[in-house]
C-alpha positions as CSV (number, residue, x, y, z in Angstrom):
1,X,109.2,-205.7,121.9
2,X,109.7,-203.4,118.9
3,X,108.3,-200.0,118.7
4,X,105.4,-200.2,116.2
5,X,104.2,-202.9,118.6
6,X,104.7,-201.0,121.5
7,X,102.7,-198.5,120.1
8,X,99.8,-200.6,119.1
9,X,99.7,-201.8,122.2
10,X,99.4,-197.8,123.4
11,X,97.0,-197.3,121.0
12,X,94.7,-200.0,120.9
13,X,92.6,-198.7,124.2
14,X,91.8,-195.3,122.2
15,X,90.7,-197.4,119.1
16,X,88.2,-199.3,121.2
17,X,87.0,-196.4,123.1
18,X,86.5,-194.1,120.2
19,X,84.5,-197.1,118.4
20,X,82.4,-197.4,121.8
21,X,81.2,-193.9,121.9
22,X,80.7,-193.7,118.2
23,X,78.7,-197.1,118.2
24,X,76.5,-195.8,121.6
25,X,74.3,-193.4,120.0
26,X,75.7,-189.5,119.5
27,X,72.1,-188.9,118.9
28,X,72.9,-184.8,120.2
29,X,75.5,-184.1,117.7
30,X,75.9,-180.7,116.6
31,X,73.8,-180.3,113.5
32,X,71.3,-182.9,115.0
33,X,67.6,-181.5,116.7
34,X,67.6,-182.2,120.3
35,X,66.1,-184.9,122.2
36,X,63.9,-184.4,124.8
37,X,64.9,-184.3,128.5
38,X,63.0,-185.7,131.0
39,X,63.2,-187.1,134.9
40,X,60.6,-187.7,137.3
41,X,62.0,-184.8,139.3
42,X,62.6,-181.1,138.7
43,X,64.3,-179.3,141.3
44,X,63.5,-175.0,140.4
45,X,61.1,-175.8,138.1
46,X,58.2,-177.5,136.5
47,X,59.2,-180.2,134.0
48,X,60.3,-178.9,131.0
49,X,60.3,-180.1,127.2
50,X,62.8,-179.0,124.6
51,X,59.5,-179.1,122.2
52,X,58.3,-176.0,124.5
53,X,61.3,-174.0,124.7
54,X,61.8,-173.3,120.7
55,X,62.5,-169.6,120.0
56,X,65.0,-169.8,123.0
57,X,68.5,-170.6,123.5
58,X,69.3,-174.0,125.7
59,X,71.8,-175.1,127.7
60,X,71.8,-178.5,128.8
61,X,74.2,-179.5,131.1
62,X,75.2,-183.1,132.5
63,X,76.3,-183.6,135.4
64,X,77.0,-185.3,138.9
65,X,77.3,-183.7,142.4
66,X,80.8,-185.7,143.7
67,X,82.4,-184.9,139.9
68,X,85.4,-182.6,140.4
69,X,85.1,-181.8,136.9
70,X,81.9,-180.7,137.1
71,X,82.3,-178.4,140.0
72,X,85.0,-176.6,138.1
73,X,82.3,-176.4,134.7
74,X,79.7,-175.0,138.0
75,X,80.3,-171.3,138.3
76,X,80.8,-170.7,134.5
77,X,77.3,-172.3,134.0
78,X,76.0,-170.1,136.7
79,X,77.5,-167.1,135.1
80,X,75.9,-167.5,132.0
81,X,72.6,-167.6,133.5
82,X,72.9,-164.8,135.6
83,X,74.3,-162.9,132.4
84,X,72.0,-164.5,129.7
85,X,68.7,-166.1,131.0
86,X,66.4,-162.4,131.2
87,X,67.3,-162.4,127.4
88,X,66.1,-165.8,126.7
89,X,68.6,-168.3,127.8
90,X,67.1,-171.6,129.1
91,X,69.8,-173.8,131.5
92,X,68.7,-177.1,132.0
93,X,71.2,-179.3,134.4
94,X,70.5,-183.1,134.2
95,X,71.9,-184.5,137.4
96,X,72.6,-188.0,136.2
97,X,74.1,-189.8,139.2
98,X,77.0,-192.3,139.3
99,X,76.9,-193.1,143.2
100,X,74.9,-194.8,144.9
101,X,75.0,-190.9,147.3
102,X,74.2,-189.1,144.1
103,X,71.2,-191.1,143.7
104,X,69.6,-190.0,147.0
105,X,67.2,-187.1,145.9
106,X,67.7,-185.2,149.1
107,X,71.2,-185.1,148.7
108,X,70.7,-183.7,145.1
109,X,68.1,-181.0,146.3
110,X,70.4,-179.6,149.6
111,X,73.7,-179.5,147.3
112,X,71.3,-178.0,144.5
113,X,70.2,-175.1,147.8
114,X,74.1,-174.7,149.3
115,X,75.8,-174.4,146.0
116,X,73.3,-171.3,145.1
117,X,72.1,-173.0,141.4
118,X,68.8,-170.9,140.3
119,X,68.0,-172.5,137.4
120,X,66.3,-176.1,136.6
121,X,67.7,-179.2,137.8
122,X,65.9,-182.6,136.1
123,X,67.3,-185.9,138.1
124,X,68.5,-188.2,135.4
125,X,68.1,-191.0,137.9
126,X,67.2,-193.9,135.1
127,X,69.8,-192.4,132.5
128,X,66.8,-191.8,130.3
129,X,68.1,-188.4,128.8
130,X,71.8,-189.0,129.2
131,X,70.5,-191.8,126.7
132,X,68.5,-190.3,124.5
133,X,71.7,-187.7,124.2
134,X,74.3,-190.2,123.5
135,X,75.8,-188.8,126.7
136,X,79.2,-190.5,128.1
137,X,80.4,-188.0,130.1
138,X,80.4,-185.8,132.9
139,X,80.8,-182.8,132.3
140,X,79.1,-182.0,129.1
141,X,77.3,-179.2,127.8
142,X,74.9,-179.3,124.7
143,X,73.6,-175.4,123.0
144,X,70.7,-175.6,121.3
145,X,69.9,-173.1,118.8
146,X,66.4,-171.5,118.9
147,X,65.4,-174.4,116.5
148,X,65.9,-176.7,118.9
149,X,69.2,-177.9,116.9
150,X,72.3,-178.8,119.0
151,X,74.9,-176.2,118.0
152,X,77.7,-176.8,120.2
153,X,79.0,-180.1,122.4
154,X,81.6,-179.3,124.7
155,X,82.7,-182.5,126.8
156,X,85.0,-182.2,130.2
157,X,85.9,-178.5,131.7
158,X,87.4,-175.8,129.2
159,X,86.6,-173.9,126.1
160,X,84.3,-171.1,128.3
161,X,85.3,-168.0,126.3
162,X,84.7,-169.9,123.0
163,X,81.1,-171.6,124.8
164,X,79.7,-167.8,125.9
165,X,80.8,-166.4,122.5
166,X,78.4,-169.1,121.0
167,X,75.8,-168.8,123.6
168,X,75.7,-164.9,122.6
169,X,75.8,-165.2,118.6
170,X,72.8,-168.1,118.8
171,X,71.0,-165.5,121.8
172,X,71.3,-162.7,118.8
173,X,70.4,-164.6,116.2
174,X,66.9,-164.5,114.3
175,X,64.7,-167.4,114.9
């Protein structure tokens, strides 16, 4: 086999993944107003609604109980609002389950207890928001600007420094 088909070959998974998520929605891109969130249960909180919330800063972040990732993305998350939320920061976690486990609420309210996490917890359980967002992944972390404008994605673990830097420039900011 030569090497220019070896490397199609290589690259032809990427190609179709990257037209998938392009072609799935991306509805929450930076630049782009956020969609609502909703579930039929809110652990820490009374429903929410992104419409409510302008004038603040918002942090939604997806996520999964059994995800490794997302247990890595958990204490920076919880940092930021212990640090941020008395000066306006909104964190919003959207448990959207994979597993059949994730999907048992109970599960989802005594890991939501042990693991310490204060802030609201929406279950995703019919994918409804992870929809609405254009959402493929878990971890992922969407700022919304006091608009109600997505200003920064951030997809898988990484990138904290540059994530609190935004979250404290849009916190600052003007209406």
């Amino acid at each position: 086999m030569t090497l220019r088909w070896m490397g199609v070959l290589v690259s032809l998974p990427l190609l179709v993944a990257a037209a998938f998520a392009v072609g799935k929605g991306g509805e929450a891109g930076a630049g782009k107003p956020a969609p609502e969130i909703s579930g039929s249960t809110w652990i820490n909180s009374a429903p929410l609604r992104i419409a409510d919330l302008k004038g603040k800063v918002i942090l939604v972040e997806f996520w999964t109980l059994a995800c490794y990732n997302c247990r890595n993305v958990e204490p920076y998350v919880k940092a930021w609002h212990a640090k941020f939320a008395a000066k306006g920061l909104v964190v919003v976690g959207v448990h959207t389950p994979e597993t059949e486990r994730e999907r048992d609420l109970k599960t989802v309210k005594d890991y939501v207890a042990e693991r310490g996490i204060r802030y609201p917890v929406v279950v995703d359980e019919g994918y409804a928001t992870w929809e609405r967002y254009g959402n493929h992944y878990w971890p992922a972390l969407y700022l919304i600007d006091k608009k109600g404008i997505v200003r920064l994605v951030q997809i898988g673990e990484g990138g904290y420094e540059q994530t609190e830097a935004r979250i404290a420039e849009l916190m600052a900011a003007g209406g």
